[in-house]
N, C-alpha and C positions, 0 to 999 in steps of 0.2 A: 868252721871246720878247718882244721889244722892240713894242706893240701902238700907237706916236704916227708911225710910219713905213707907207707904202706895202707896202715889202716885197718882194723879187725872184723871181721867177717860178723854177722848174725842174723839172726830173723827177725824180720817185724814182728809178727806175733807168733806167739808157741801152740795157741790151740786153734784150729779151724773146724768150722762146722757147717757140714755141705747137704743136700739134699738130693734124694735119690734122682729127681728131674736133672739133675747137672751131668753132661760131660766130663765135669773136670774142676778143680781148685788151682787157683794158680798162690803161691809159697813166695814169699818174696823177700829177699837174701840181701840185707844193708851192707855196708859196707862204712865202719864208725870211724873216726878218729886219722882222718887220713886218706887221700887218693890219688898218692905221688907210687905212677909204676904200675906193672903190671902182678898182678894178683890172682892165685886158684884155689879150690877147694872142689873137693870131693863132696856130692850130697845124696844124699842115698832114705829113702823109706825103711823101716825098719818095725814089725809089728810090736802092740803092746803083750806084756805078759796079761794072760787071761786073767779079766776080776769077775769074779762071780756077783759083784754087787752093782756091777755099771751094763749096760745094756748099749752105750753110746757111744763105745771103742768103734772103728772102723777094722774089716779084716781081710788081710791080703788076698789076692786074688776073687774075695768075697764083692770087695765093697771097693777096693782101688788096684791099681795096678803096679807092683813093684817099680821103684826107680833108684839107680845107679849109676851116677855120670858125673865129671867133671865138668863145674863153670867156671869161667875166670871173666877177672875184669880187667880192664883197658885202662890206662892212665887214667883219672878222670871220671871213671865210672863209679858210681854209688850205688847203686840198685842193679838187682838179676832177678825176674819172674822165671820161676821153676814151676810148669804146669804137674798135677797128679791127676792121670787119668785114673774116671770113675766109673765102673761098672755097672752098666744099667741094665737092670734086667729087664727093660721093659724093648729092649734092640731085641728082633729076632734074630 
């Protein structure tokens, strides 16, 4: 890792897959190519357009809880866990 560079923002992985018993997913935010200096981004949930042919999309307020927030990182820092709380219907 190149450590005189800023460095580029992205996800470990793009698809997650949670189970009703869960609280929550936690999204976790790399930071590639560089970790010289402080760093933010904006990360935000954003729903899928409806497929009539998948049943496996998650839907806002259905299945997770909208998020909008800024993280930043710290000189040095590589990794940011972004929790997505999940709605269980089984909480009274």
């Amino acid at each position: 890792m190149d450590e005189d560079f800023p460095g580029k923002l992205g996800f470990e992985l793009t698809d997650i897959t949670a189970s009703r018993n869960q609280d929550k997913v936690d999204i976790i935010v790399k930071r590639f190519e560089g970790t010289d200096g402080k760093i933010s981004c904006m990360v935000r949930t954003e729903p899928l357009v409806p497929d009539k042919s998948s049943t496996l999309n998650a839907i806002e307020f259905e299945d997770y809880l909208p998020k909008h927030e800024k993280i930043e990182f710290n000189s040095g820092e590589s990794e940011k866990i972004v929790p997505i709380y999940l709605v269980n219907e089984n909480v009274p």
